[in-house]
SESE-998205 format. One record per residue (C-alpha): residue in one letter; residue number from 1; z, y, x. Coordinates in steps of 0.001 Angstrom, whole numbers. Layout:
N
<site A, NUM, <Z, Y, X>>
...
***
This chain:
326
<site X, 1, <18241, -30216, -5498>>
<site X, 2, <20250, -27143, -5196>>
<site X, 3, <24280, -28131, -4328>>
<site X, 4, <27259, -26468, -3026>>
<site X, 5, <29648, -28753, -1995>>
<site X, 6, <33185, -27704, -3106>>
<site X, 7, <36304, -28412, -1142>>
<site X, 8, <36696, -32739, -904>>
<site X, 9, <33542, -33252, -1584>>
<site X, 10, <31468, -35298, 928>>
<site X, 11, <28329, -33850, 1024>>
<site X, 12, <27337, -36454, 2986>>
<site X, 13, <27518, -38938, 613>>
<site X, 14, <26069, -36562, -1919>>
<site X, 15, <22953, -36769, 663>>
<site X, 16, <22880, -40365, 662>>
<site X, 17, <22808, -40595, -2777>>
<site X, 18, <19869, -38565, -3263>>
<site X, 19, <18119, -40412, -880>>
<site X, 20, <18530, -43692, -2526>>
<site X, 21, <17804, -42497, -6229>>
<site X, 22, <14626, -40290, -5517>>
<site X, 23, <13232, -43033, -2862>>
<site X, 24, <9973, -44271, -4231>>
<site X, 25, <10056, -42136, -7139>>
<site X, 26, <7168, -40038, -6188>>
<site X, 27, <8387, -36987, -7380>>
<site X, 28, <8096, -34079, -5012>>
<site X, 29, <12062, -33313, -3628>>
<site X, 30, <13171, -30387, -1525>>
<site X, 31, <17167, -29400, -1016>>
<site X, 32, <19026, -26233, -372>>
<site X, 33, <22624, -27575, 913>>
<site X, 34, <25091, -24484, 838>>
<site X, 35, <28508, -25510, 1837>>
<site X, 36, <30406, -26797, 4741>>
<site X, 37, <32395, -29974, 4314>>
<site X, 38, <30170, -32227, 6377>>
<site X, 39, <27191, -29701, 5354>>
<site X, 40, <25103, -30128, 8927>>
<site X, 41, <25170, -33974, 8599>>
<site X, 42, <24013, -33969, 5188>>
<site X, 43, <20625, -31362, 5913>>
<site X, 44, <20060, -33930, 9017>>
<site X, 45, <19669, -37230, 7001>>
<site X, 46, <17851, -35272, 4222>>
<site X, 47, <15606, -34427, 6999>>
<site X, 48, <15533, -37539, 8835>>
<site X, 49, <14771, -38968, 5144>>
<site X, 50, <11779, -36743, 4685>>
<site X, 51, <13504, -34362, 2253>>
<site X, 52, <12618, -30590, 3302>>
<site X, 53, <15846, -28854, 3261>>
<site X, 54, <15914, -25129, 2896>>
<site X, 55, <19183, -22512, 3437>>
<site X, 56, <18664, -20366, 167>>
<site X, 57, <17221, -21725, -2964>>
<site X, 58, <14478, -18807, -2995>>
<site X, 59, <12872, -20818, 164>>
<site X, 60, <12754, -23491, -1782>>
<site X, 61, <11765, -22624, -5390>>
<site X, 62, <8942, -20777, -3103>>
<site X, 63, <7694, -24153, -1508>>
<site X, 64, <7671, -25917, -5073>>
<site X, 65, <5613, -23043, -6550>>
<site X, 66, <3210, -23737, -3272>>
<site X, 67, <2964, -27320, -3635>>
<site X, 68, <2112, -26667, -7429>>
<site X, 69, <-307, -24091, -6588>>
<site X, 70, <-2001, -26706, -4596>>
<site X, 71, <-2090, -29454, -6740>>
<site X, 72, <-4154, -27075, -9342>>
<site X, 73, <-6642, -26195, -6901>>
<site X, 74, <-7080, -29487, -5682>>
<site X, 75, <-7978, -31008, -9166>>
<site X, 76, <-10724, -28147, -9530>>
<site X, 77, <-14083, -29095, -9583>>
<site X, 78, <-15842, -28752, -6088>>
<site X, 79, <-18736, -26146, -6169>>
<site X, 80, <-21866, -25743, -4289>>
<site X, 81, <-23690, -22836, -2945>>
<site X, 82, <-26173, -20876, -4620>>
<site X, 83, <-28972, -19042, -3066>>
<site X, 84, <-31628, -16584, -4910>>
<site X, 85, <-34780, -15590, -3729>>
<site X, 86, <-35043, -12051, -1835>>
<site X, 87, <-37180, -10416, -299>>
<site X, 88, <-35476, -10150, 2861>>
<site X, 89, <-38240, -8389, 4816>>
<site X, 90, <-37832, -5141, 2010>>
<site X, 91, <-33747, -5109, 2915>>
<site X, 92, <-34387, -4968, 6706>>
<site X, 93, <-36652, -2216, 6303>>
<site X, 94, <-34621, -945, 4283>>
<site X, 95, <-31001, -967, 6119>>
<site X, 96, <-33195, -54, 9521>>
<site X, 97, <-34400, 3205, 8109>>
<site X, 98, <-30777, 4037, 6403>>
<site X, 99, <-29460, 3464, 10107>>
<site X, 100, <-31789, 5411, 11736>>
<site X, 101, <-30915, 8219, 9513>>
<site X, 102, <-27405, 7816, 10484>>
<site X, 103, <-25461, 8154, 7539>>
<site X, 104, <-22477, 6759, 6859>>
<site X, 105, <-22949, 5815, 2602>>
<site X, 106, <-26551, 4865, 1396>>
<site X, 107, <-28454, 7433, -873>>
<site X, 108, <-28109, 6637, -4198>>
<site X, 109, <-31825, 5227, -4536>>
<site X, 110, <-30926, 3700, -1191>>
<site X, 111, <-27938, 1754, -3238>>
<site X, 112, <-30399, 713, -6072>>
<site X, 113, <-33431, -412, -4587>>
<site X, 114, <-31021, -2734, -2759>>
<site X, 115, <-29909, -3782, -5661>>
<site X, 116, <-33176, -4206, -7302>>
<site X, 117, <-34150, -6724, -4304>>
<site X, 118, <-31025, -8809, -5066>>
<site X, 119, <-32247, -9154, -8554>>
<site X, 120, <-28963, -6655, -10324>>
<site X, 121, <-29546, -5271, -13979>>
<site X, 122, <-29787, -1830, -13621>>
<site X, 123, <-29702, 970, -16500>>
<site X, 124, <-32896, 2826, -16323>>
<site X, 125, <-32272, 5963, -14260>>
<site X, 126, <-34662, 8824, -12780>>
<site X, 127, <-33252, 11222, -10144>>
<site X, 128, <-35162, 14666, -10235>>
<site X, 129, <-34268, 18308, -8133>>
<site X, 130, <-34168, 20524, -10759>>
<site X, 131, <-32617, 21087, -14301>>
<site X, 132, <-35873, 21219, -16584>>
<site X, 133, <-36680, 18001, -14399>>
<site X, 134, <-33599, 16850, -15794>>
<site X, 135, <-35149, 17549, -19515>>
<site X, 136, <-38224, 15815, -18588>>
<site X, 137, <-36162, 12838, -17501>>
<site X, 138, <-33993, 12539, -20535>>
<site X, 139, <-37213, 12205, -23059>>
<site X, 140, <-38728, 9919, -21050>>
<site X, 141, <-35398, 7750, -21170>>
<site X, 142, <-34838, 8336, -24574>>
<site X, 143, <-31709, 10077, -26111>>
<site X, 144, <-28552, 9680, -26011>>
<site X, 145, <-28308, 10304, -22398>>
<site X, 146, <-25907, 10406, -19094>>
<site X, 147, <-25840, 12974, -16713>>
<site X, 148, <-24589, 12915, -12790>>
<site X, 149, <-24452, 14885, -10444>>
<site X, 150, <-25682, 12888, -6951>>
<site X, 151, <-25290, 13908, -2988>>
<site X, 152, <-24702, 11910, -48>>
<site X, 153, <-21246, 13407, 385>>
<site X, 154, <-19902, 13025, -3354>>
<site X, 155, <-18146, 9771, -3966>>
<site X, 156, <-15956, 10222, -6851>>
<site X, 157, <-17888, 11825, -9495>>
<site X, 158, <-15234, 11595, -11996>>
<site X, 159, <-12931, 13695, -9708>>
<site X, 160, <-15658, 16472, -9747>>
<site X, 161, <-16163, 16543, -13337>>
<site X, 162, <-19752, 15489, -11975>>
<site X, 163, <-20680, 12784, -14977>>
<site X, 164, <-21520, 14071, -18824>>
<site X, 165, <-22118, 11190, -21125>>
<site X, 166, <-23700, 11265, -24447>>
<site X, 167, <-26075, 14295, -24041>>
<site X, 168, <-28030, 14275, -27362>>
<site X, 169, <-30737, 16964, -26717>>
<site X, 170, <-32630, 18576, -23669>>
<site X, 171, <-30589, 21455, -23939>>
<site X, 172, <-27467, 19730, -23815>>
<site X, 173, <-29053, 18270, -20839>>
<site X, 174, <-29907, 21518, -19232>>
<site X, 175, <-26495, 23198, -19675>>
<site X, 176, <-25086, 20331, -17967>>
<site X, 177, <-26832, 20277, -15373>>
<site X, 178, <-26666, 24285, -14367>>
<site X, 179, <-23116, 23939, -14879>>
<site X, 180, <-22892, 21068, -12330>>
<site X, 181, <-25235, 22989, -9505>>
<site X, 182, <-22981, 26437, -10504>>
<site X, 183, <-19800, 24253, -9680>>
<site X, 184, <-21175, 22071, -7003>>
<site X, 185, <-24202, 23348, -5509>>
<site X, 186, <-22568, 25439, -2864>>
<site X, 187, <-20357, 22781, -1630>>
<site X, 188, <-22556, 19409, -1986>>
<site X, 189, <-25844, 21226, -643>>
<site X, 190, <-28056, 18314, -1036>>
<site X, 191, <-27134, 18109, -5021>>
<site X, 192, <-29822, 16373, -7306>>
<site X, 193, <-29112, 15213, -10950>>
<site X, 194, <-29543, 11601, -11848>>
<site X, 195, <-30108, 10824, -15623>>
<site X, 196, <-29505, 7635, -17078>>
<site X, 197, <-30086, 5551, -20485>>
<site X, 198, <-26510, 5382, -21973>>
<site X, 199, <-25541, 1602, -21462>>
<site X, 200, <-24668, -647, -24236>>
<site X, 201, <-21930, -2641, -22503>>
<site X, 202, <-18148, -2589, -24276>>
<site X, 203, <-16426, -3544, -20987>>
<site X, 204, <-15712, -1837, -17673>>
<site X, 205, <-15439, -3928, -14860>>
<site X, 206, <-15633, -3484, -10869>>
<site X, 207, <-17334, -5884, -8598>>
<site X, 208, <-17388, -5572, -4872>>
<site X, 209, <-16810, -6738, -1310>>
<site X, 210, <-15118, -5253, 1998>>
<site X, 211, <-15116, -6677, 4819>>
<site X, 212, <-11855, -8301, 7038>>
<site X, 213, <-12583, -9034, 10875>>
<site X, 214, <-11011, -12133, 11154>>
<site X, 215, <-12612, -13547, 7554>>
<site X, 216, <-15691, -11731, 6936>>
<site X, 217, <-16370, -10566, 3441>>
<site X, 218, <-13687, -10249, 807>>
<site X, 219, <-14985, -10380, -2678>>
<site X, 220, <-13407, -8629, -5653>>
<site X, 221, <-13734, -8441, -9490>>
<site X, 222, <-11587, -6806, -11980>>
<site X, 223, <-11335, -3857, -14353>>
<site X, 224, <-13412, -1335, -13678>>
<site X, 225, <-14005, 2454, -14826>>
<site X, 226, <-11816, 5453, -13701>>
<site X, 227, <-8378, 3575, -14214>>
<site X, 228, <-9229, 946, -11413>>
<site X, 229, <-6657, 1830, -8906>>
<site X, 230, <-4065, 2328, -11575>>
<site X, 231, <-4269, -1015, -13154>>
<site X, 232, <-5489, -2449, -10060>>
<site X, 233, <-6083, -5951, -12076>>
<site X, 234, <-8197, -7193, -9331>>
<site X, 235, <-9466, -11243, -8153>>
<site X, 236, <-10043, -11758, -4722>>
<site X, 237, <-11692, -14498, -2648>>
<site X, 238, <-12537, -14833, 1226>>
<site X, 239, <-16739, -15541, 1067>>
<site X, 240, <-18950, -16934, 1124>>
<site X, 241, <-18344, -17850, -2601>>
<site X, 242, <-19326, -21416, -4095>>
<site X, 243, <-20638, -21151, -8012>>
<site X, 244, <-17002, -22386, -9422>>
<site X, 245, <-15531, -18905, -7429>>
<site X, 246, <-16320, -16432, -9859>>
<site X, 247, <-15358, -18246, -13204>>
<site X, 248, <-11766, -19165, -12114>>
<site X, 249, <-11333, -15112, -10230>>
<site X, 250, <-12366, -13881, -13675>>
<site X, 251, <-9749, -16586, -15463>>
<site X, 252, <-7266, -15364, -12768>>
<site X, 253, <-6952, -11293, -14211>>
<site X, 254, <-4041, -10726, -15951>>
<site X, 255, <-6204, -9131, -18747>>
<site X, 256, <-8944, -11818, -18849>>
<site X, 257, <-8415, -12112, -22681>>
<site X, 258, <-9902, -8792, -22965>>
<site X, 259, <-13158, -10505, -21535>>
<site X, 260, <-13641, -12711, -24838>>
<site X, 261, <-13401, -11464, -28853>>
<site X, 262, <-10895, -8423, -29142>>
<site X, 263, <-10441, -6338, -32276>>
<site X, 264, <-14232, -6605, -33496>>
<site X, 265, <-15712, -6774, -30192>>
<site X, 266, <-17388, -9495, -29445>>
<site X, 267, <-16692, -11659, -25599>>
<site X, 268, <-18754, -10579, -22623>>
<site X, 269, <-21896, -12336, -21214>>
<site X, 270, <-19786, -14035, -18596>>
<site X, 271, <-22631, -16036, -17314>>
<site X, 272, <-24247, -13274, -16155>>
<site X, 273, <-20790, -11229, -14725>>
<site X, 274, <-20673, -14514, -12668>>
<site X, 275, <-23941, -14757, -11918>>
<site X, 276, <-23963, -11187, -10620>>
<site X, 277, <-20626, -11923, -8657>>
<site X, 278, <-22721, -15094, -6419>>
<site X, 279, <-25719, -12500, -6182>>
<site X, 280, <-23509, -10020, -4158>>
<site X, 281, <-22074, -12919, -2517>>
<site X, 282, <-25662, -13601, -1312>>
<site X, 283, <-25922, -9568, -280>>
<site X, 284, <-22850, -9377, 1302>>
<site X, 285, <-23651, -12613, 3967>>
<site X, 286, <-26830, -11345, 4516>>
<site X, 287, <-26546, -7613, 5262>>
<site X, 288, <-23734, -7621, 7704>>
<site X, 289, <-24844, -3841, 8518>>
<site X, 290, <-22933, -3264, 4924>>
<site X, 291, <-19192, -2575, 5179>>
<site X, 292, <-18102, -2077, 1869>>
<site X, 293, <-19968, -2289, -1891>>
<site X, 294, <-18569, -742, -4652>>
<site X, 295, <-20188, -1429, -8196>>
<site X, 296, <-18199, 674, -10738>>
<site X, 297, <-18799, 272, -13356>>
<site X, 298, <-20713, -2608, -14802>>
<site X, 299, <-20834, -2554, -17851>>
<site X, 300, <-20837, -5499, -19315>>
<site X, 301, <-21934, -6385, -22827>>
<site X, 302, <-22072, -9341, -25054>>
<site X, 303, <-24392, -12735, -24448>>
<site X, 304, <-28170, -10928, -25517>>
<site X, 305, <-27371, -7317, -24978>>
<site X, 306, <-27703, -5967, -21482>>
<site X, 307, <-25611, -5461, -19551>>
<site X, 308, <-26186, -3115, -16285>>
<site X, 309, <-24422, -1968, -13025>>
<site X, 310, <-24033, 1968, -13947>>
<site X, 311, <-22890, 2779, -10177>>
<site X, 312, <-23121, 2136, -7208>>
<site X, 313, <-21682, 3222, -3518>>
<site X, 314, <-22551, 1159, -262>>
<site X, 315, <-21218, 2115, 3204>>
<site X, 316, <-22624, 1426, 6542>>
<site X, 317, <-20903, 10, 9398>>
<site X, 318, <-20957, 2384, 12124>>
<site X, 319, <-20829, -968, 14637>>
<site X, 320, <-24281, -3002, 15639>>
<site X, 321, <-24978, -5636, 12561>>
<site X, 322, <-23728, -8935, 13231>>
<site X, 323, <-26270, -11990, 13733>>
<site X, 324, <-27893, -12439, 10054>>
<site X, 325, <-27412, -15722, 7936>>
<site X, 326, <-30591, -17803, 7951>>
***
């Protein structure tokens, strides 16, 4: 009830009023009284009444919004918690030696043998030293192929102009990668070329977690590819994350259509983009020693085809790991 009491109106009795109609109604009332012929004894027997009474009508549009908000989530169906089997020994060993080597972001096959343990699809990659390595690494994939170029210290490849997809013959291989080491050799000194399959997934997403101190891990999915922080159509949830999380964060993007049939292109294996979402809810609460995970991009495909994480970047905390989960 929004009112503004002209002049001889008693917005006391206006007050009263209310209070008799809406009593018992069970219908969810708030007030904003803006005027000033008895205004202050009107907001006091709204409030003594058990009206909330607000001084601008934003406040209280805000708090009916609020109370809607939470009536939806309350009528969702309760999850539960889903665990997968890991081999937990392998990711101690592994996060020990990365630690030891002091490094801030894992090595690339650092990144995807952790993966691997937490059971991730992952497009079939090599990573070789040399250029004709890169050759022998592309037919044993099988063409068409991608090209990257990997070091410890380059992050964005897409900024570098270090990724070539679609490489249809060794030579086209080879060029690519002496262009890379011409460009970045002298700057990224550890430079190695990674070759991958090229991945059958229509559908760019990101998937990821950071952490907060006071919460723990924050868990994110939402467009992927090179356009992320542009669109920046993200979901996020405070973990750990039950198995209804990642269904409604996925319902919750603003282009979540795109996810089913579009324009000849069939919907995405969802069931797997969520199961994939609880998996690196699992890695996230059980390598605290990890400060942020970035997959991007999976590419995701439709229910039957694969669909794979295509990259991957994993930083390490530079404080002592937390006590694990059991």
């Amino acid at each position: 009830m929004l009112f503004v009491s002209p002049a001889m109106i008693d917005a006391h009795a206006v007050a009263r009023t209310i209070l008799e109609r809406t009593k018992g109604s069970g219908k969810p009332v708030v007030a904003c009284i803006m005027g000033r012929e008895r205004n202050d004894e009107a907001v006091q027997l709204l409030s003594s009444g058990g009206v909330p009474v607000f001084a601008f009508p934003e406040e209280a549009a805000t708090t009916l919004a609020g109370l809607l908000r939470y009536g939806e989530l309350s009528s969702l169906p309760t999850g539960r918690t889903r665990t997968y089997d890991v081999d937990r020994a392998a990711v101690r060993r592994l996060l020990a030696r990365a630690r030891k080597a002091g490094t801030e972001w894992l090595q690339p096959a650092e990144a995807r043998r952790l993966l691997e343990l937490y059971g991730f699809p992952l497009v079939p990659s090599r990573v070789v030293d040399e250029p004709a390595r890169a050759i022998e690494a592309a037919h044993a994939l099988g063409f068409p192929v991608c090209l990257k170029a990997v070091s410890a210290r380059l992050l964005h490849k897409s900024e570098h102009e270090a990724v070539r997809v679609g490489l249809q013959t060794g030579d086209e291989v080879y060029e690519a990668a002496l262009d890379m080491r011409k460009r970045l050799g002298r700057r990224f000194q550890d430079l190695r070329f990674e070759v991958q399959a090229m991945a059958p997934g229509h559908r760019e997403l990101l998937l990821g977690f950071t952490r907060e101190p006071r919460f723990g891990p924050l868990l994110a999915v939402g467009l992927g590819g090179t356009h992320v922080e542009v669109l920046r159509d993200v979901a996020v949830r405070v973990g750990p994350l039950l198995d209804t999380d990642p269904a409604q964060m996925l319902d919750s993007l603003r282009a979540a259509r795109l996810l089913g049939p579009f324009r000849n292109e069939p919907a995405i294996d969802r069931r797997l983009v969520e199961d994939c979402l609880l998996r690196l809810n699992q890695l996230a609460l059980d390598c605290s020693e990890i400060a942020e995970c970035d997959l991007n991009p999976f590419l995701a495909a439709a229910e039957g085809v694969p669909s794979y994480v295509v990259d991957a970047r994993m930083r390490i905390s530079s404080e002592p790991p937390a006590g694990r989960r059991r």
